[in-house]
C-alpha positions in Angstrom: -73.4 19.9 -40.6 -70.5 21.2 -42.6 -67.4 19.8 -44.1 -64.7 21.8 -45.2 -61.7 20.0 -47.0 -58.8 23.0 -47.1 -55.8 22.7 -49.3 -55.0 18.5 -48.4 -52.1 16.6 -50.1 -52.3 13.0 -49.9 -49.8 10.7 -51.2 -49.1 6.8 -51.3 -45.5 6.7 -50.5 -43.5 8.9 -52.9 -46.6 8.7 -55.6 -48.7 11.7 -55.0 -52.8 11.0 -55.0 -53.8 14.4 -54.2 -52.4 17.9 -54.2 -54.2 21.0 -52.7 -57.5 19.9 -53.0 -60.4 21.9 -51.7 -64.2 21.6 -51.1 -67.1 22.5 -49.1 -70.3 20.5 -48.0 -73.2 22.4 -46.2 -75.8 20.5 -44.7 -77.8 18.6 -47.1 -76.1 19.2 -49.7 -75.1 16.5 -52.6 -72.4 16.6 -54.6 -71.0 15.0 -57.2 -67.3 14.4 -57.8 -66.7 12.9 -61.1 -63.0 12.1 -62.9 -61.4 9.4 -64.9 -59.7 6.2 -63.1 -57.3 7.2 -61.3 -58.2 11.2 -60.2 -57.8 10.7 -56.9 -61.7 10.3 -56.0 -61.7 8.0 -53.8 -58.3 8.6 -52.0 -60.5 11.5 -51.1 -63.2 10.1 -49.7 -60.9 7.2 -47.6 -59.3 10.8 -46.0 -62.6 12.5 -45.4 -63.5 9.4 -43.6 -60.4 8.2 -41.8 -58.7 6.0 -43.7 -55.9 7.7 -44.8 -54.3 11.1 -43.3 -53.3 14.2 -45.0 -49.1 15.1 -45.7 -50.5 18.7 -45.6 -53.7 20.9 -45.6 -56.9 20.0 -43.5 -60.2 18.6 -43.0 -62.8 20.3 -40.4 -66.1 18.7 -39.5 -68.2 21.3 -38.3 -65.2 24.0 -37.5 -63.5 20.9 -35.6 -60.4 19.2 -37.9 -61.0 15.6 -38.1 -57.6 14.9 -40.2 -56.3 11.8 -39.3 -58.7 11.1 -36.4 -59.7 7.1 -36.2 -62.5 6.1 -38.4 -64.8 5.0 -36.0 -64.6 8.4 -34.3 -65.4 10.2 -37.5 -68.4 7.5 -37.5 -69.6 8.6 -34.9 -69.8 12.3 -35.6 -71.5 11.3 -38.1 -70.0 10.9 -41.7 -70.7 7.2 -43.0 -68.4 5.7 -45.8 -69.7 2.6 -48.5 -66.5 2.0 -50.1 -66.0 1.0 -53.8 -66.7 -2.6 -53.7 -69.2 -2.6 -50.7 -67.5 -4.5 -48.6 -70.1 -6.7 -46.9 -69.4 -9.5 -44.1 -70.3 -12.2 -46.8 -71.3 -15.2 -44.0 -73.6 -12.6 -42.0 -77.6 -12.1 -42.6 -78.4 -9.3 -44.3 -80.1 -8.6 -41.0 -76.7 -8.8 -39.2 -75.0 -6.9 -41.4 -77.8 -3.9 -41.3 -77.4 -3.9 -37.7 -73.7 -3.7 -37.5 -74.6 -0.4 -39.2 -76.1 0.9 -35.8 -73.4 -0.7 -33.4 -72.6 2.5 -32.0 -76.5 3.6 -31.6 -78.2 3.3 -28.2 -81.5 5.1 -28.6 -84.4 2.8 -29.0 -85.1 3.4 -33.2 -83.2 1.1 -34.4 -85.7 -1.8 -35.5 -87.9 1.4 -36.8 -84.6 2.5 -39.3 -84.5 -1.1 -40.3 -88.0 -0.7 -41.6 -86.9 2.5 -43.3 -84.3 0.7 -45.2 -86.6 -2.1 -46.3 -89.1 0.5 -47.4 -86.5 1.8 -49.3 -85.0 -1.6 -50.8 -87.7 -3.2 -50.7 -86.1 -6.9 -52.1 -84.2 -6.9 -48.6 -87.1 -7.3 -46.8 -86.8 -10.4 -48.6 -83.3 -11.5 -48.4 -83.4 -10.8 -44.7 -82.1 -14.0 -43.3 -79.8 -14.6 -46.5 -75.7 -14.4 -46.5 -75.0 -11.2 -47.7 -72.5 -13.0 -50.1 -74.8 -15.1 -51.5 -76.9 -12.0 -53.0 -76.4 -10.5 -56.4 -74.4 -7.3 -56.8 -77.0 -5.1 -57.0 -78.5 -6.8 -53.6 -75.1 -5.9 -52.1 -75.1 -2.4 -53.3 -78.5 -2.1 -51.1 -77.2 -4.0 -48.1 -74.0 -1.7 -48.3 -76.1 1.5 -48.9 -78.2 0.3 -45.8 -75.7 -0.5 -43.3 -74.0 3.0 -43.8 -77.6 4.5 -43.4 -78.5 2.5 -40.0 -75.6 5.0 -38.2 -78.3 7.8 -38.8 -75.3 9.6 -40.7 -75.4 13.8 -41.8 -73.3 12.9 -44.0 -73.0 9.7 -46.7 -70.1 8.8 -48.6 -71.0 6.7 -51.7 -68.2 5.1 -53.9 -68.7 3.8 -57.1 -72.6 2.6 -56.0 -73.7 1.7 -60.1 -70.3 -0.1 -60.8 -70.6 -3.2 -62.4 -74.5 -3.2 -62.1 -77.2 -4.1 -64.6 -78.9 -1.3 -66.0 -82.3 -1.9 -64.0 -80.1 -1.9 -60.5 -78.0 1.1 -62.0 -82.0 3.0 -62.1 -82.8 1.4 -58.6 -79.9 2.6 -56.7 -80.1 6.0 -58.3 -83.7 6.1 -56.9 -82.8 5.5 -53.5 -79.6 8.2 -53.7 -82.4 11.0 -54.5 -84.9 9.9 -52.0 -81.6 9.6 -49.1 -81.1 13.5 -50.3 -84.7 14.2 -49.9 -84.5 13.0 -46.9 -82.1 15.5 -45.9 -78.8 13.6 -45.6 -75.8 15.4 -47.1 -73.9 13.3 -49.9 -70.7 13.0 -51.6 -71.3 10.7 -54.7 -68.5 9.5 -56.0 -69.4 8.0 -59.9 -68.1 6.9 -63.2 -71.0 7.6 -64.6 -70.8 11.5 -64.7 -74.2 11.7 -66.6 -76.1 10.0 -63.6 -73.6 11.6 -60.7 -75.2 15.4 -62.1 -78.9 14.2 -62.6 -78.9 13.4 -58.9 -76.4 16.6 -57.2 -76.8 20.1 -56.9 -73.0 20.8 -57.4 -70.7 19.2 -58.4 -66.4 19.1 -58.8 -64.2 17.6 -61.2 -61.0 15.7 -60.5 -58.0 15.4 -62.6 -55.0 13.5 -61.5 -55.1 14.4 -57.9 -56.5 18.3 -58.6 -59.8 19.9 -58.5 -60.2 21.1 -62.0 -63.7 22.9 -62.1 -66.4 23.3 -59.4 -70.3 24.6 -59.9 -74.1 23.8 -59.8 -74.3 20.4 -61.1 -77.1 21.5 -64.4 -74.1 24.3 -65.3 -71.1 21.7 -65.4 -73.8 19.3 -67.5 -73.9 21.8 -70.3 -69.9 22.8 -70.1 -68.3 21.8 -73.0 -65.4 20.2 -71.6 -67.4 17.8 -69.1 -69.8 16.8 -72.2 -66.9 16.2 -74.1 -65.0 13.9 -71.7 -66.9 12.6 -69.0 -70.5 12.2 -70.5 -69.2 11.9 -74.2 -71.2 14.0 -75.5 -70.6 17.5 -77.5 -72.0 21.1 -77.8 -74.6 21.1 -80.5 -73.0 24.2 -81.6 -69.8 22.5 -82.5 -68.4 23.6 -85.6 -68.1 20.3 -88.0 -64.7 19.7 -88.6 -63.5 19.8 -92.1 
């Protein structure tokens, strides 16, 4: 599996959310993509996905452009998308909505990828036969996680996953995001908390009002001085005290 996102504008009428941006996935990779509000993350993961098209430049899914193809075609090539805010069918089962997940499977693991998914959140095995909008947050977060992973995706899209989270969920669902890489599923982690984003990734880029600003290994952009300084708030130790 590669992705290759080459020189795409996006815009939102005449306001423009992304200009020229470029990146590469290989297959199983993860990669981070960290920015303020507002950078133009997730506009970029709606067009890698489907949901919106590109004014200009291109997006090619193993060597085959996938730029403003529907979204449940790009499904089924394999990409999966959990959107900022999970959006879970709130009067479903949590068994209902894991299984939406694998609507467009017809091989005969399904019920065994179900048990892969509790195994890996274990409190759903509890919360089965519960409305997904009855759960807590961090309960969605799983069943969202989940449902993307019951397509069998190469490659996950995750937006936002810690957002709004208690800090003992915030450690949980960064557990499961490294064991879905071990596993061998490519990722594109898109995460306020830059800090987190890098502990998890190999590489990483950083967005800027719509522009890739700086790309590389995810331990090199931890210890750049600009990314400590604004997205993990931290500084160099080497900093000269200001007088």
């Amino acid at each position: 599996m590669t992705l290759e996102v080459r020189s795409i504008d996006v815009s939102y009428g005449a306001i423009s959310a992304l200009r020229s941006v470029s990146m590469t996935i290989s297959d199983g990779e993860s990669i981070a993509l960290i920015g303020s509000n507002g950078a133009g993350k997730s506009t970029l993961l709606k067009t890698v996905s489907g949901m919106l098209a590109p004014a200009a430049g291109d997006v090619l899914h193993d060597g085959r452009s996938i730029a403003g193809t529907p979204t449940h075609a790009i499904a089924r090539r394999g990409i999966a998308h959990v959107p900022e805010g999970r959006r879970l069918f709130p009067r479903m089962t949590v068994r209902e909505n894991l299984l939406l997940g694998a609507a467009q499977r017809r091989d005969k693991q399904v019920q065994a990828d179900m048990d892969d998914q509790l195994d890996l959140f274990p409190r759903l095995r509890e919360r089965l036969d519960q409305e997904a909008g009855t759960l807590s947050g961090g309960e969605q977060q799983m069943v969202a996680i989940s449902r993307a992973l019951m397509s069998k995706p190469s490659l996950l899209l995750l937006d936002e996953p810690s957002l709004g989270l208690s800090p003992l969920m915030v450690e949980t669902v960064f557990e499961a995001v490294a064991a879905i890489h071990t596993s061998g599923t490519a990722l594109l982690l898109v995460e306020q908390n830059a800090a987190k984003a890098l502990s998890v990734t190999s590489r990483g880029y950083v967005m800027s009002a719509g522009e890739i600003v700086k790309e590389g290994d995810s331990r090199d952009l931890r210890d750049d001085d600009m990314v400590r300084e604004i997205y993990l708030g931290t500084a160099s130790s080497t900093d000269e005290p200001v007088a």
